[in-house]
C-alpha positions, -999 to 999 in steps of 0.1 A, spaced: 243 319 368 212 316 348 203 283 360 214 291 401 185 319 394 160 293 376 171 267 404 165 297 436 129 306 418 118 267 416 130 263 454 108 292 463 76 287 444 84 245 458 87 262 496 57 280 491 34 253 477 51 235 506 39 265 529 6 267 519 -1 226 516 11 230 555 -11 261 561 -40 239 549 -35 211 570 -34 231 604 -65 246 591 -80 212 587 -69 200 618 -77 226 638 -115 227 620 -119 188 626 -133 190 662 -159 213 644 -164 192 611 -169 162 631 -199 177 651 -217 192 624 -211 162 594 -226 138 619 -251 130 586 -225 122 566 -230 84 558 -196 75 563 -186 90 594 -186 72 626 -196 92 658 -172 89 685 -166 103 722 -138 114 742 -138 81 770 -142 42 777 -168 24 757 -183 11 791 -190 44 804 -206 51 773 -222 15 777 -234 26 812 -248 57 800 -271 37 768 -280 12 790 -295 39 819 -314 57 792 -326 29 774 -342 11 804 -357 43 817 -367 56 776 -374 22 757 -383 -6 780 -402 8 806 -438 0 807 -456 17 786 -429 26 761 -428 18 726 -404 -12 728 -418 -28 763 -435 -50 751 -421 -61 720 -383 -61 723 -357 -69 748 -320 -47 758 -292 -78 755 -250 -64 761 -220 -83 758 -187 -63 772 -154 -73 771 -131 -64 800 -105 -35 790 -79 -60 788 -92 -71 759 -104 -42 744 -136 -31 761 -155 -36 733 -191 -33 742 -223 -50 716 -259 -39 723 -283 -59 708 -318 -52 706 -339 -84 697 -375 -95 689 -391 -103 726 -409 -135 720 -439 -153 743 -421 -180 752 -408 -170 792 -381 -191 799 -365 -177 764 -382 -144 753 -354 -128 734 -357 -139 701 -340 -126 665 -316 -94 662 -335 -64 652 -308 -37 656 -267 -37 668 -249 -8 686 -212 -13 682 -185 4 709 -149 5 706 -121 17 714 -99 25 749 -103 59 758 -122 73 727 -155 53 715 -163 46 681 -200 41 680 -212 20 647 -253 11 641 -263 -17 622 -306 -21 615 -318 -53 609 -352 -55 605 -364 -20 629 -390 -5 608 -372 35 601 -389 55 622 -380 34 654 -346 30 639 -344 71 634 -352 75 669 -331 45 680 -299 58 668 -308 97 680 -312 85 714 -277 66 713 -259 93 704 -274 117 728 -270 94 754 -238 87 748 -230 125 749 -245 122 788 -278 136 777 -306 125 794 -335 129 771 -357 103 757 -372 107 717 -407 112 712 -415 74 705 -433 71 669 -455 41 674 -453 22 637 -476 21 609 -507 -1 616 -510 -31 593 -538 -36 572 -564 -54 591 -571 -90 580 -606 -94 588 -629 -86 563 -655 -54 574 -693 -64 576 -711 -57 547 -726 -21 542 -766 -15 535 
């Protein structure tokens, strides 16, 4: 009798750790939808949003021809927009590259700077991959993405970069 009442007490204290583990998860789950829009920061999470990645695609590539590469933006001049997209049957994955714009006319893109990553079907994983963009373009790169592909419409204030020490030596002083 002594055990059945040992036995009864470790099946109740089990069910209730089993209770509460359960409680616990139902809380998580029903926080995540909250976690996941405030731990964007996080350096290991990966943004994502509820639909195709070529409507997200569609929605970058507006923005950034009206925000980035419009004359007299920051990245007119010096950079070029490139996408490849793969049709939904296989995958929809979309790449946007943003590379070096170089003289030459007849081939002005030249080496990767940055690479936006989309995938998924109906839910888009956005990944960001810097090359050689100097941090504060790359800080307003990536803002911009993830706005955009939330359907905002703004564009970042554009932080011109850091002038490079001149070259030239300055005329002598009197």
């Amino acid at each position: 009798m002594l055990c059945l009442q040992k036995i009864t007490k470790l099946s109740l204290r089990a069910g209730s750790i089993a209770v509460a583990g359960f409680a616990i998860i139902v809380l998580v789950a029903a926080c995540s939808s909250k976690l996941h829009i405030q731990t964007g920061a996080l350096n290991n999470h990966i943004p994502s949003i509820a639909t195709a990645p070529i409507n997200v695609y569609q929605r970058i590539a507006h923005q950034a021809a009206r925000c980035w590469f419009a004359p007299g933006t920051l990245m007119h001049k010096t950079h070029i927009f490139h996408a490849i997209a793969a049709p939904p049957s296989d995958g929809g994955s979309v790449q946007i590259s943003i590379h070096k714009r170089l003289p030459n006319i007849k081939k002005p893109w030249g080496a990767r700077t940055y690479l936006i990553q989309l995938d998924g079907v109906n839910i888009t994983a956005i990944t960001f991959r810097n090359i050689s963009l100097d941090i504060p373009t790359q800080n307003f790169v990536k803002k911009d993405v993830l706005a955009w592909a939330h359907n905002e419409q703004q564009c970042s204030p554009q932080i011109a970069p850091e002038p490079k020490p001149s070259t030239i030596n300055p005329p002598p002083i009197n």
